[in-house]
Structure formats: structure tokens, C-alpha cells
C-alpha positions in Angstrom: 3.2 -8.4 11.8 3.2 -4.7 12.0 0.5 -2.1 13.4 0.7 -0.7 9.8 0.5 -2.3 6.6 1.5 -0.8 3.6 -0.9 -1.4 1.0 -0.2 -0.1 -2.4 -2.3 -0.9 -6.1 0.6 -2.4 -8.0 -0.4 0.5 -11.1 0.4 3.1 -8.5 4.0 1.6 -7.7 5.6 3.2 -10.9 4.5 6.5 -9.7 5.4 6.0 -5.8 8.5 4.0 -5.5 11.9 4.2 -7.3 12.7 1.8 -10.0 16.3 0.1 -8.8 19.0 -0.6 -11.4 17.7 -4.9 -10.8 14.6 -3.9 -12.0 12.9 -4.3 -8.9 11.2 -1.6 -7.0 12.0 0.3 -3.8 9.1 2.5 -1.6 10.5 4.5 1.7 8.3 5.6 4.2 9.0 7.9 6.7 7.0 7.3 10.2 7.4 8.9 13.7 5.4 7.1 16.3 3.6 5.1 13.9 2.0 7.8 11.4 3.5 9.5 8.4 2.4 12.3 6.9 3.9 11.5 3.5 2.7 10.3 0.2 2.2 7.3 1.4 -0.2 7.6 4.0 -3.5 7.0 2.1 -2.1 3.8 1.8 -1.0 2.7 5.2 -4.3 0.4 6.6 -4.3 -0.7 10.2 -3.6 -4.5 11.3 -7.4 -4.8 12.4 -8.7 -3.5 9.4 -6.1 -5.5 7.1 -8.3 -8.2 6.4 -11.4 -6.0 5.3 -9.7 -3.5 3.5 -8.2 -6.2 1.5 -11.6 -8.2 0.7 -12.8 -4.9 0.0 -10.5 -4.3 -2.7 -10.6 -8.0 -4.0 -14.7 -7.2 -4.4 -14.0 -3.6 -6.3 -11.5 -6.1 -9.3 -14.2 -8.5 -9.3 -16.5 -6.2 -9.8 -14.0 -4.9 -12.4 -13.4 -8.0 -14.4 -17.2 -8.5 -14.5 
């Protein structure tokens, strides 16, 4: 596993990535030594902090759906 994780709200994809001719979806991200600088970088979450981050987001949709 990488040091970085992208980690990107599937609403936000239509907005970040490109939209290939298959239908699926395509998101480039630029990094030198390990950190971007791009529009993706609010979304790039550390390996240690994978885990949380994602529990944390899984609490926010409950939350949500409530």
C-alpha cells in the first residue's frame, strides 16, 4: 500500500476526474516527493490515518441516512 491514499467522495468524481469514452473515470495526480500541490490534495490522507479518516466518514453518512 502507498504512503498516500487517494480518497475521493464519489459526487466529487464528475467534477475532478475525466470521463473516458468506456464510461469509466480517470483522476491524475501529479506528486513530487510524495506531496502535490494540485486539486487533489485535500483528498490525499496518510496510510496511518487511512483507517480513521475512513470511519470518520462512514460516521458523517450514517449520520446522514439517519
Amino acid at each position: 500500500m502507498s504512503d498516500k491514499i487517494l480518497l475521493i467522495p464519489w459526487l466529487e468524481i464528475a467534477n475532478l476526474g475525466v470521463q473516458l469514452s468506456d464510461g469509466n473515470w480517470r483522476i491524475t495526480v501529479s506528486m513530487t516527493g510524495g506531496k502535490t500541490t494540485g486539486k487533489y490534495k485535500n483528498y490525499l490522507v496518510s496510510r496511518e490515518d487511512f483507517v480513521n479518516t475512513l470511519l470518520e466518514r462512514i460516521e458523517n453518512i450514517s449520520s446522514i441516512i439517519k
